[in-house]
KOLKEDO-728632 format. One record per atom (N, C-alpha, C, O): x, y, z; atom name; residue number from 1. Coordinates in steps of 0.05 Angstrom, whole numbers. Each point is the difference from the previous one (the first is absolute). Example, Ala and Ser with C-alpha at 12.3 -4.5 7.8 and 13.67 -1.06 7.14 Angstrom:
2
((264; -114; 156); 'N'; 1);
((-18; 24; 0); 'CA'; 1);
((18; 24; 0); 'C'; 1);
((21; 0; 13); 'O'; 1);
((-28; 21; -27); 'N'; 2);
((16; 24; 1); 'CA'; 2);
((-15; 22; 14); 'C'; 2);
((10; 22; 4); 'O'; 2);
//
This chain:
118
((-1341; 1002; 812); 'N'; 1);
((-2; -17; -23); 'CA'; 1);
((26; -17; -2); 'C'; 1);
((19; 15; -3); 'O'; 1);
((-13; -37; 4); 'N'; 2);
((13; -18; -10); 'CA'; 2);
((19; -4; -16); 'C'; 2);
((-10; -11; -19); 'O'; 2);
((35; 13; 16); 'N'; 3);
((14; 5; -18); 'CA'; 3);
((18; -26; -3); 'C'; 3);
((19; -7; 14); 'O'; 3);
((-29; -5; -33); 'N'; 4);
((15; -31; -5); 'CA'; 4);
((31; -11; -7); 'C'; 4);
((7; -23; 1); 'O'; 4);
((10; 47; -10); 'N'; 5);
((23; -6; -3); 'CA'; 5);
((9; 12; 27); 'C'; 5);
((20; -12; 9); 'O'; 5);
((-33; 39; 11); 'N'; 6);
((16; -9; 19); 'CA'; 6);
((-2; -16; 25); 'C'; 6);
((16; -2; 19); 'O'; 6);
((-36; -8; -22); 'N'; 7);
((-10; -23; 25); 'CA'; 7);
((14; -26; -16); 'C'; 7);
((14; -13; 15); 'O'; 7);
((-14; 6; -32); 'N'; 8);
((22; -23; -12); 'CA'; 8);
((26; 3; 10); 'C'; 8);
((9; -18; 15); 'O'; 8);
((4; 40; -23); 'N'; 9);
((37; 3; 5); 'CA'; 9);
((-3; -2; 22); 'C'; 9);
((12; -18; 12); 'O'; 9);
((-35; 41; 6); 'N'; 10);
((12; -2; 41); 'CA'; 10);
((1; -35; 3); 'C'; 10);
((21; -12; 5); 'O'; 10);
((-55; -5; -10); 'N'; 11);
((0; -20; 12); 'CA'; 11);
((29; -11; -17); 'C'; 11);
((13; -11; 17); 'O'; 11);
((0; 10; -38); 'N'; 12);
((21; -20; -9); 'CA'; 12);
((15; 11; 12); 'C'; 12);
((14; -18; 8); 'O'; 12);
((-3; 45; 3); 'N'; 13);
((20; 0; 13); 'CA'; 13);
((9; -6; 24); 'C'; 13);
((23; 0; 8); 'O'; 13);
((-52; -7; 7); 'N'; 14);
((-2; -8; 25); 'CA'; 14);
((0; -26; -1); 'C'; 14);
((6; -12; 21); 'O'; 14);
((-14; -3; -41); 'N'; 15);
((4; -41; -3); 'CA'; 15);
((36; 3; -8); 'C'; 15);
((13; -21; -1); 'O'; 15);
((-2; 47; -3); 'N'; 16);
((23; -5; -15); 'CA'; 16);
((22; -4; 32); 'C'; 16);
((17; -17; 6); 'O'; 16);
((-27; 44; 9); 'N'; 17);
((20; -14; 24); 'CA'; 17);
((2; -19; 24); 'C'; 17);
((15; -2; 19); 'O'; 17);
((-39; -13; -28); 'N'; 18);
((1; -17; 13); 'CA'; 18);
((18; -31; -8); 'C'; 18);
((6; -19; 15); 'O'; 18);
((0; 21; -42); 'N'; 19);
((13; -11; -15); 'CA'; 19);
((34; 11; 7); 'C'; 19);
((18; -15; 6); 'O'; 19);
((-16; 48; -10); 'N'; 20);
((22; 5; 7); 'CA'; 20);
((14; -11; 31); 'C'; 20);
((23; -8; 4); 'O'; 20);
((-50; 12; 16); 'N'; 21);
((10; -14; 24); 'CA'; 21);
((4; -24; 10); 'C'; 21);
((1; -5; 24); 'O'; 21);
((0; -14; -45); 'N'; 22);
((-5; -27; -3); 'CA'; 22);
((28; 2; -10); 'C'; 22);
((19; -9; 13); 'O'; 22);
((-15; 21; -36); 'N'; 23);
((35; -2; -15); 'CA'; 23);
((26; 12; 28); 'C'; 23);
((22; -12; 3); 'O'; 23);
((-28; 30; 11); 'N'; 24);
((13; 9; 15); 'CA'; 24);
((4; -19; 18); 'C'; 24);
((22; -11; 2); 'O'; 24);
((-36; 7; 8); 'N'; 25);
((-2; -35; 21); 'CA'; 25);
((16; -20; -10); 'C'; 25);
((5; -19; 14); 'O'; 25);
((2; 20; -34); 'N'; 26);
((13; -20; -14); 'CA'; 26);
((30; 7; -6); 'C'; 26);
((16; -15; -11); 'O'; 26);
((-12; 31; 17); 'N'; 27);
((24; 19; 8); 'CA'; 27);
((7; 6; -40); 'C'; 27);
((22; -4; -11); 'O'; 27);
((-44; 13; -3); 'N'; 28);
((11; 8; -21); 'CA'; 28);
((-7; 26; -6); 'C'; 28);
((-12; 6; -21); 'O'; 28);
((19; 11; 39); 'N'; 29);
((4; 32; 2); 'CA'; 29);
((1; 12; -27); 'C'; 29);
((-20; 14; -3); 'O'; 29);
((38; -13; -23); 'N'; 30);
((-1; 12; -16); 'CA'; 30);
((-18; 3; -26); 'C'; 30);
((-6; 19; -15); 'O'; 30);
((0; -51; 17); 'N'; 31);
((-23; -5; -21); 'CA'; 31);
((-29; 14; 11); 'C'; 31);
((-16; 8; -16); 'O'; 31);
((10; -6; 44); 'N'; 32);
((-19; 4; 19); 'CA'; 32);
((4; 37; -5); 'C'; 32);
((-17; 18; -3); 'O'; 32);
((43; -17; 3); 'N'; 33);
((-19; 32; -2); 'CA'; 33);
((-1; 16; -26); 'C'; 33);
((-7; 23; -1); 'O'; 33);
((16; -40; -23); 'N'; 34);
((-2; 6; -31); 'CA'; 34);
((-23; -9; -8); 'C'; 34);
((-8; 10; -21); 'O'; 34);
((-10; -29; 35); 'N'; 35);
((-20; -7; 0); 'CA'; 35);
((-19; 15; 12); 'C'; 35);
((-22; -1; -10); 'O'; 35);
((24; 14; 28); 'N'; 36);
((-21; 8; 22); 'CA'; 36);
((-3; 43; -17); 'C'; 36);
((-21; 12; -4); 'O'; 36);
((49; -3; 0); 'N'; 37);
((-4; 20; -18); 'CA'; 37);
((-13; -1; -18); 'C'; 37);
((-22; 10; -2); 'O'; 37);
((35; -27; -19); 'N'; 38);
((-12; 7; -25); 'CA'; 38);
((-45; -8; 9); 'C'; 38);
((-17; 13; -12); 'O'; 38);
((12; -28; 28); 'N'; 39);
((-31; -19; 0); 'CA'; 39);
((-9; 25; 20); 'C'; 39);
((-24; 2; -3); 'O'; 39);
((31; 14; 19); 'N'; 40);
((-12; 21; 16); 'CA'; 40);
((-11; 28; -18); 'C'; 40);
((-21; 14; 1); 'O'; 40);
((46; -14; -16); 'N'; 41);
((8; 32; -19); 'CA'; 41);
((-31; -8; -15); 'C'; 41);
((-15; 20; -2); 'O'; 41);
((9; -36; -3); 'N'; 42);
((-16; 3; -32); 'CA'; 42);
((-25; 15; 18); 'C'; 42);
((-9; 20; -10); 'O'; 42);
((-2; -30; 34); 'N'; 43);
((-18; 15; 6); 'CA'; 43);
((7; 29; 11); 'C'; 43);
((-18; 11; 13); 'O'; 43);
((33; -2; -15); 'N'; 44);
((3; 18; 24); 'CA'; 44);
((6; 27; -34); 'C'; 44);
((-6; 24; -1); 'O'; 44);
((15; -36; -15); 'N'; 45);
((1; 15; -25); 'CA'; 45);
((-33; 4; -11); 'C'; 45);
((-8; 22; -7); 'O'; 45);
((-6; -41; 5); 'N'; 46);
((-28; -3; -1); 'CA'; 46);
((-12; 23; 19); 'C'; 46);
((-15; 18; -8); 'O'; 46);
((24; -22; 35); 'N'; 47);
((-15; 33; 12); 'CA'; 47);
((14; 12; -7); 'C'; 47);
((-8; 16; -17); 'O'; 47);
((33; -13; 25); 'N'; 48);
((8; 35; -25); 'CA'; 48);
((-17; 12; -22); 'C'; 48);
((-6; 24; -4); 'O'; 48);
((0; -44; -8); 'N'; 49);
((-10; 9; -28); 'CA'; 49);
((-20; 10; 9); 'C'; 49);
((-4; 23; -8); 'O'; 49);
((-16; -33; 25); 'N'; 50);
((-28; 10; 15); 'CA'; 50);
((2; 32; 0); 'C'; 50);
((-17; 14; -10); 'O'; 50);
((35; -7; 20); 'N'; 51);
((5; 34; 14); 'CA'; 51);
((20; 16; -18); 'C'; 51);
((15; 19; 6); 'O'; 51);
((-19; -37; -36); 'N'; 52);
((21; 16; -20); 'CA'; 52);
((-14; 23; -10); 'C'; 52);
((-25; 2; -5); 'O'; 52);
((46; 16; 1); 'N'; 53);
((-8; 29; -13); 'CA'; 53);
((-7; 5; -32); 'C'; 53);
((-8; 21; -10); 'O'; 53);
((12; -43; -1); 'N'; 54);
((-7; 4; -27); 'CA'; 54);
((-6; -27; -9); 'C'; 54);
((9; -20; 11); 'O'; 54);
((-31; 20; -39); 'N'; 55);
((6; -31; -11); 'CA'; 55);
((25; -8; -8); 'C'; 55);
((6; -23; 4); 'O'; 55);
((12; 38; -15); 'N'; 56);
((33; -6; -12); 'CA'; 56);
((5; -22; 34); 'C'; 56);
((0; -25; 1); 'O'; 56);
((3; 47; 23); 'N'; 57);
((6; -13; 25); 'CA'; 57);
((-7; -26; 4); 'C'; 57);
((15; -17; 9); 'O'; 57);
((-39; 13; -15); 'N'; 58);
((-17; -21; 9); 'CA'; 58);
((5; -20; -25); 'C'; 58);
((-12; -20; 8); 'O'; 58);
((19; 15; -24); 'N'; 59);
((10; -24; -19); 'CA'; 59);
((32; 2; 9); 'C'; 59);
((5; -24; 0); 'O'; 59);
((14; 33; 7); 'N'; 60);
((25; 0; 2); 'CA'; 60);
((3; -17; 35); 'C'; 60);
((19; -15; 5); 'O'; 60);
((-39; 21; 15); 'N'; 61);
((-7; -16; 20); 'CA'; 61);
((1; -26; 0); 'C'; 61);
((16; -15; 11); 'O'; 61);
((-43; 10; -30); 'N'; 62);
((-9; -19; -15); 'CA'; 62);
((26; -22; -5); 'C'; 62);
((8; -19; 13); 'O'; 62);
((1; 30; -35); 'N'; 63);
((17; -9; -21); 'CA'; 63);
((21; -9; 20); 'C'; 63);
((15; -18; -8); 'O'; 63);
((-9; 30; 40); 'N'; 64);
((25; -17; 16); 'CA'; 64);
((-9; -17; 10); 'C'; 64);
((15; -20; 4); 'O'; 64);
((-46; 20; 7); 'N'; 65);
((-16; -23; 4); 'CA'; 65);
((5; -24; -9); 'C'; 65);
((3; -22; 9); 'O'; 65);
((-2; 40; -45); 'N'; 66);
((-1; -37; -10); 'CA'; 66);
((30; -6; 6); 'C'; 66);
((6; -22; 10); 'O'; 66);
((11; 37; -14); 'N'; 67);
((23; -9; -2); 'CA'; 67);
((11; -25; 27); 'C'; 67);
((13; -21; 2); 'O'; 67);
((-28; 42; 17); 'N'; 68);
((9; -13; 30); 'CA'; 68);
((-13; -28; -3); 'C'; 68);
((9; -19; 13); 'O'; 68);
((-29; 17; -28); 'N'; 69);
((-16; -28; -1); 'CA'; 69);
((19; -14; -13); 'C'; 69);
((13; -17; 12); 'O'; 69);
((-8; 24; -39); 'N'; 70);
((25; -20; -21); 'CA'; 70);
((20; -7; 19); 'C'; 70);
((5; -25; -3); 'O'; 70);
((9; 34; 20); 'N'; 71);
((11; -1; 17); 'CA'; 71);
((0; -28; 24); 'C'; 71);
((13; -19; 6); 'O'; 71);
((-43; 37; 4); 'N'; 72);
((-5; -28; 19); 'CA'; 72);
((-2; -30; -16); 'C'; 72);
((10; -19; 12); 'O'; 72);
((-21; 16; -34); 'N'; 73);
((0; -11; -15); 'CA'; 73);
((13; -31; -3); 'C'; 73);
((-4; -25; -1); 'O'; 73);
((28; 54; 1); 'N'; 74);
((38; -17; -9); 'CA'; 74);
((-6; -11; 32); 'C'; 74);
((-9; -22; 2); 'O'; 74);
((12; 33; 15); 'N'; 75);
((9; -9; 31); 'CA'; 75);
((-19; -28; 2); 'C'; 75);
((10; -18; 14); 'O'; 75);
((-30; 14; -24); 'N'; 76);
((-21; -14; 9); 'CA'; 76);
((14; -27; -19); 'C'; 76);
((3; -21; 11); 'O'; 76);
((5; 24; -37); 'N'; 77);
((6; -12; -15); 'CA'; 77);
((25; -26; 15); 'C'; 77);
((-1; -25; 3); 'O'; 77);
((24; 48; 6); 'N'; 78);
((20; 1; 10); 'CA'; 78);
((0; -31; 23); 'C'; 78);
((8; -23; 3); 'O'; 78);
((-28; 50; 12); 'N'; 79);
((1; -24; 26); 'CA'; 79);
((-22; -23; 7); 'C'; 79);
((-9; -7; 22); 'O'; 79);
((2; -2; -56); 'N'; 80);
((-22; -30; 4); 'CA'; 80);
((15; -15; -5); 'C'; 80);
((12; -6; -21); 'O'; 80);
((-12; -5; 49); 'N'; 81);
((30; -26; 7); 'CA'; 81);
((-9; -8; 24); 'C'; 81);
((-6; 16; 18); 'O'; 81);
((4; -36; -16); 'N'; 82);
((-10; -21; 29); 'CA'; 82);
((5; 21; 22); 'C'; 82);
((-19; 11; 12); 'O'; 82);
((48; -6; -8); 'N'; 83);
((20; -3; 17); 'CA'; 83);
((-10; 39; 1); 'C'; 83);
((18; 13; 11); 'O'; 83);
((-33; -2; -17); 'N'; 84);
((-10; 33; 7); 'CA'; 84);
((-32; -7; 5); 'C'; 84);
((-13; 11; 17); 'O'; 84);
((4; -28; -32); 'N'; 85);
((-21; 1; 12); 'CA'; 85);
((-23; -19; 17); 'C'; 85);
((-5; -22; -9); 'O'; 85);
((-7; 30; 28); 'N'; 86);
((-15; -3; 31); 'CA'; 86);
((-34; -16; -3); 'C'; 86);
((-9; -21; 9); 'O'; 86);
((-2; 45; -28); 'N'; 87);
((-20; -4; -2); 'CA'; 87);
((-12; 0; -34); 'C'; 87);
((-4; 22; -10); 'O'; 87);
((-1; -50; -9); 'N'; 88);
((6; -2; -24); 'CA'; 88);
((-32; 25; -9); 'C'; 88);
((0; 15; -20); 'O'; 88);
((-18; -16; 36); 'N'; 89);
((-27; 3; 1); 'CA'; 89);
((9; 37; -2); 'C'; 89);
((-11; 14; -17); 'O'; 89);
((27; -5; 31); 'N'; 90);
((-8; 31; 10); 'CA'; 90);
((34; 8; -27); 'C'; 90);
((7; 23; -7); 'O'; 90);
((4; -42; -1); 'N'; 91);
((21; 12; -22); 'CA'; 91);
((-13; 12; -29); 'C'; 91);
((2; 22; -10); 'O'; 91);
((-19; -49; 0); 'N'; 92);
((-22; -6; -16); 'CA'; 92);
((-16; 24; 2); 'C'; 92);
((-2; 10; -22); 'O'; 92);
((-8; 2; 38); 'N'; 93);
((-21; 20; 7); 'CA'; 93);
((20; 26; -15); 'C'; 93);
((-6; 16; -18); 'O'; 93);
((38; -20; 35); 'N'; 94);
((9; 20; -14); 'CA'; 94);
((8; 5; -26); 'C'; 94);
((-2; 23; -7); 'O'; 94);
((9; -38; -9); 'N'; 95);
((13; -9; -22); 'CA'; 95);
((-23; 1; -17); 'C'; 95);
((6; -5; -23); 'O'; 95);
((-37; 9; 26); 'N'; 96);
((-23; 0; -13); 'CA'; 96);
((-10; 33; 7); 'C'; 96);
((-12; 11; -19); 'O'; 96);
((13; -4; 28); 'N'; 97);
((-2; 26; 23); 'CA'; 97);
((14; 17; -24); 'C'; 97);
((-12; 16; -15); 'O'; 97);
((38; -22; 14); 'N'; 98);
((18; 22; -5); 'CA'; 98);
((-2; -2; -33); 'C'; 98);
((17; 16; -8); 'O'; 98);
((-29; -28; -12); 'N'; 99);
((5; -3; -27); 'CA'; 99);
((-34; 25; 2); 'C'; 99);
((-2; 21; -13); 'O'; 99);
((-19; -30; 29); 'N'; 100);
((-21; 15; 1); 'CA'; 100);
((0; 30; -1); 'C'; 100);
((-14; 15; -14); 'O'; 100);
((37; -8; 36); 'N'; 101);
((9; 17; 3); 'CA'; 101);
((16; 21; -15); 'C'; 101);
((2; 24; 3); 'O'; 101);
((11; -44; -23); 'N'; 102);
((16; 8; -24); 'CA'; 102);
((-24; 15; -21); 'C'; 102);
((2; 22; -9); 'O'; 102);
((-20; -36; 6); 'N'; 103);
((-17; 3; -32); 'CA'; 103);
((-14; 24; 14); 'C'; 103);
((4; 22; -10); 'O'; 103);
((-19; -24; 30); 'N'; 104);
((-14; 24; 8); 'CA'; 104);
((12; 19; 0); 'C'; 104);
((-10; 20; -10); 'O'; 104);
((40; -18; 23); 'N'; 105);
((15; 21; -6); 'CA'; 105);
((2; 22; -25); 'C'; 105);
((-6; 22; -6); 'O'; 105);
((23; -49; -3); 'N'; 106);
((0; 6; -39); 'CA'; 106);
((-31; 13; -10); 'C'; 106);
((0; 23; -9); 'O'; 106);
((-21; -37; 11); 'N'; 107);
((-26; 12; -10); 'CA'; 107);
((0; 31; 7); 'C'; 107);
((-4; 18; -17); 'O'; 107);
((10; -16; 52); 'N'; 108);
((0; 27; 7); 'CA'; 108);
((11; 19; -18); 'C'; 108);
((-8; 22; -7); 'O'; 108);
((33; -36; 0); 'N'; 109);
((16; 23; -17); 'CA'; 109);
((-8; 9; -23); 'C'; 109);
((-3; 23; -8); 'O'; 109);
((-2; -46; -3); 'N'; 110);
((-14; -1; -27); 'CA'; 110);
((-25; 16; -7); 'C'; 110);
((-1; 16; -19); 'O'; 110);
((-21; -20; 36); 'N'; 111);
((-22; 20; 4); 'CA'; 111);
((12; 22; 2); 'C'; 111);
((0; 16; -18); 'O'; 111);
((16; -11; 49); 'N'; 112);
((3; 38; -2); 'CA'; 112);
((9; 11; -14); 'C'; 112);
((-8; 23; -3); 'O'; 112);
((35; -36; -16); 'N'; 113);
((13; 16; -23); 'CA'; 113);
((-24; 8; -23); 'C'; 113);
((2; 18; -17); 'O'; 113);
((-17; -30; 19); 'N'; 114);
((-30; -1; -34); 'CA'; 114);
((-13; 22; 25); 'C'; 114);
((-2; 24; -4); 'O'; 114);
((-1; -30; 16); 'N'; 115);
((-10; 32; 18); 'CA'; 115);
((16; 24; 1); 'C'; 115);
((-13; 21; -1); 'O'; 115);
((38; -19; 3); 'N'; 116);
((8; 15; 4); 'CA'; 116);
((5; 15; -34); 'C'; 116);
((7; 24; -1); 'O'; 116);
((-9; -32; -13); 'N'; 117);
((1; 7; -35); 'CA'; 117);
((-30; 10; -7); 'C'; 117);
((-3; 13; -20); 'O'; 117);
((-18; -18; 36); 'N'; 118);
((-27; 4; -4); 'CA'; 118);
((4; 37; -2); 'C'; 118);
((-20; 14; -4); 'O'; 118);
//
């Protein structure tokens, strides 16, 4: 079965390094890998949460998820400037991507905590 927030984060984190390897090419190493952490983590916290031991676990997952998103966020924010970016079409994707990414998050949390009080 299908699980839509984590086939979102893998595919965004996989449109994310291709972007990171685009910034690296460009010889801007530090923004490239503050960028490429924080836009990888959100999914990889998203499977954590998959194989968590408790609901407490599984919203506290969650909840770095979003954070790592707020995060990418800022980076994305950061580096919309001619002069970082390659492809206006595949930034756009991200910068639309990652607010999606945010609310579903948030919802997640929001739902499991009203579950977890049930």
């Amino acid at each position: 079965m299908p699980n839509q927030i984590v086939d979102k984060s893998f595919f965004f984190a996989q449109r994310s390094l291709d972007f990171y390897l685009h910034l690296k090419s460009k010889g801007h190493f530090r923004l490239a890998d503050q960028f490429v952490g924080a836009s990888t983590s959100i999914g990889a916290n998203v499977e954590e949460a998959q194989a968590a031991h408790s609901k407490a676990d599984f919203i506290a997952k969650i909840i770095i998820a979003a954070k790592e998103a707020r995060e990418t966020k800022y980076w994305l924010k950061l580096l919309d400037r001619k002069e970082f970016i390659e492809n206006e079409e595949e930034f756009t994707f991200l910068k639309n991507e990652i607010e999606e990414l945010i609310k579903i998050l948030n919802s997640i949390v929001i739902s499991s905590r009203k579950n977890l009080k049930k």
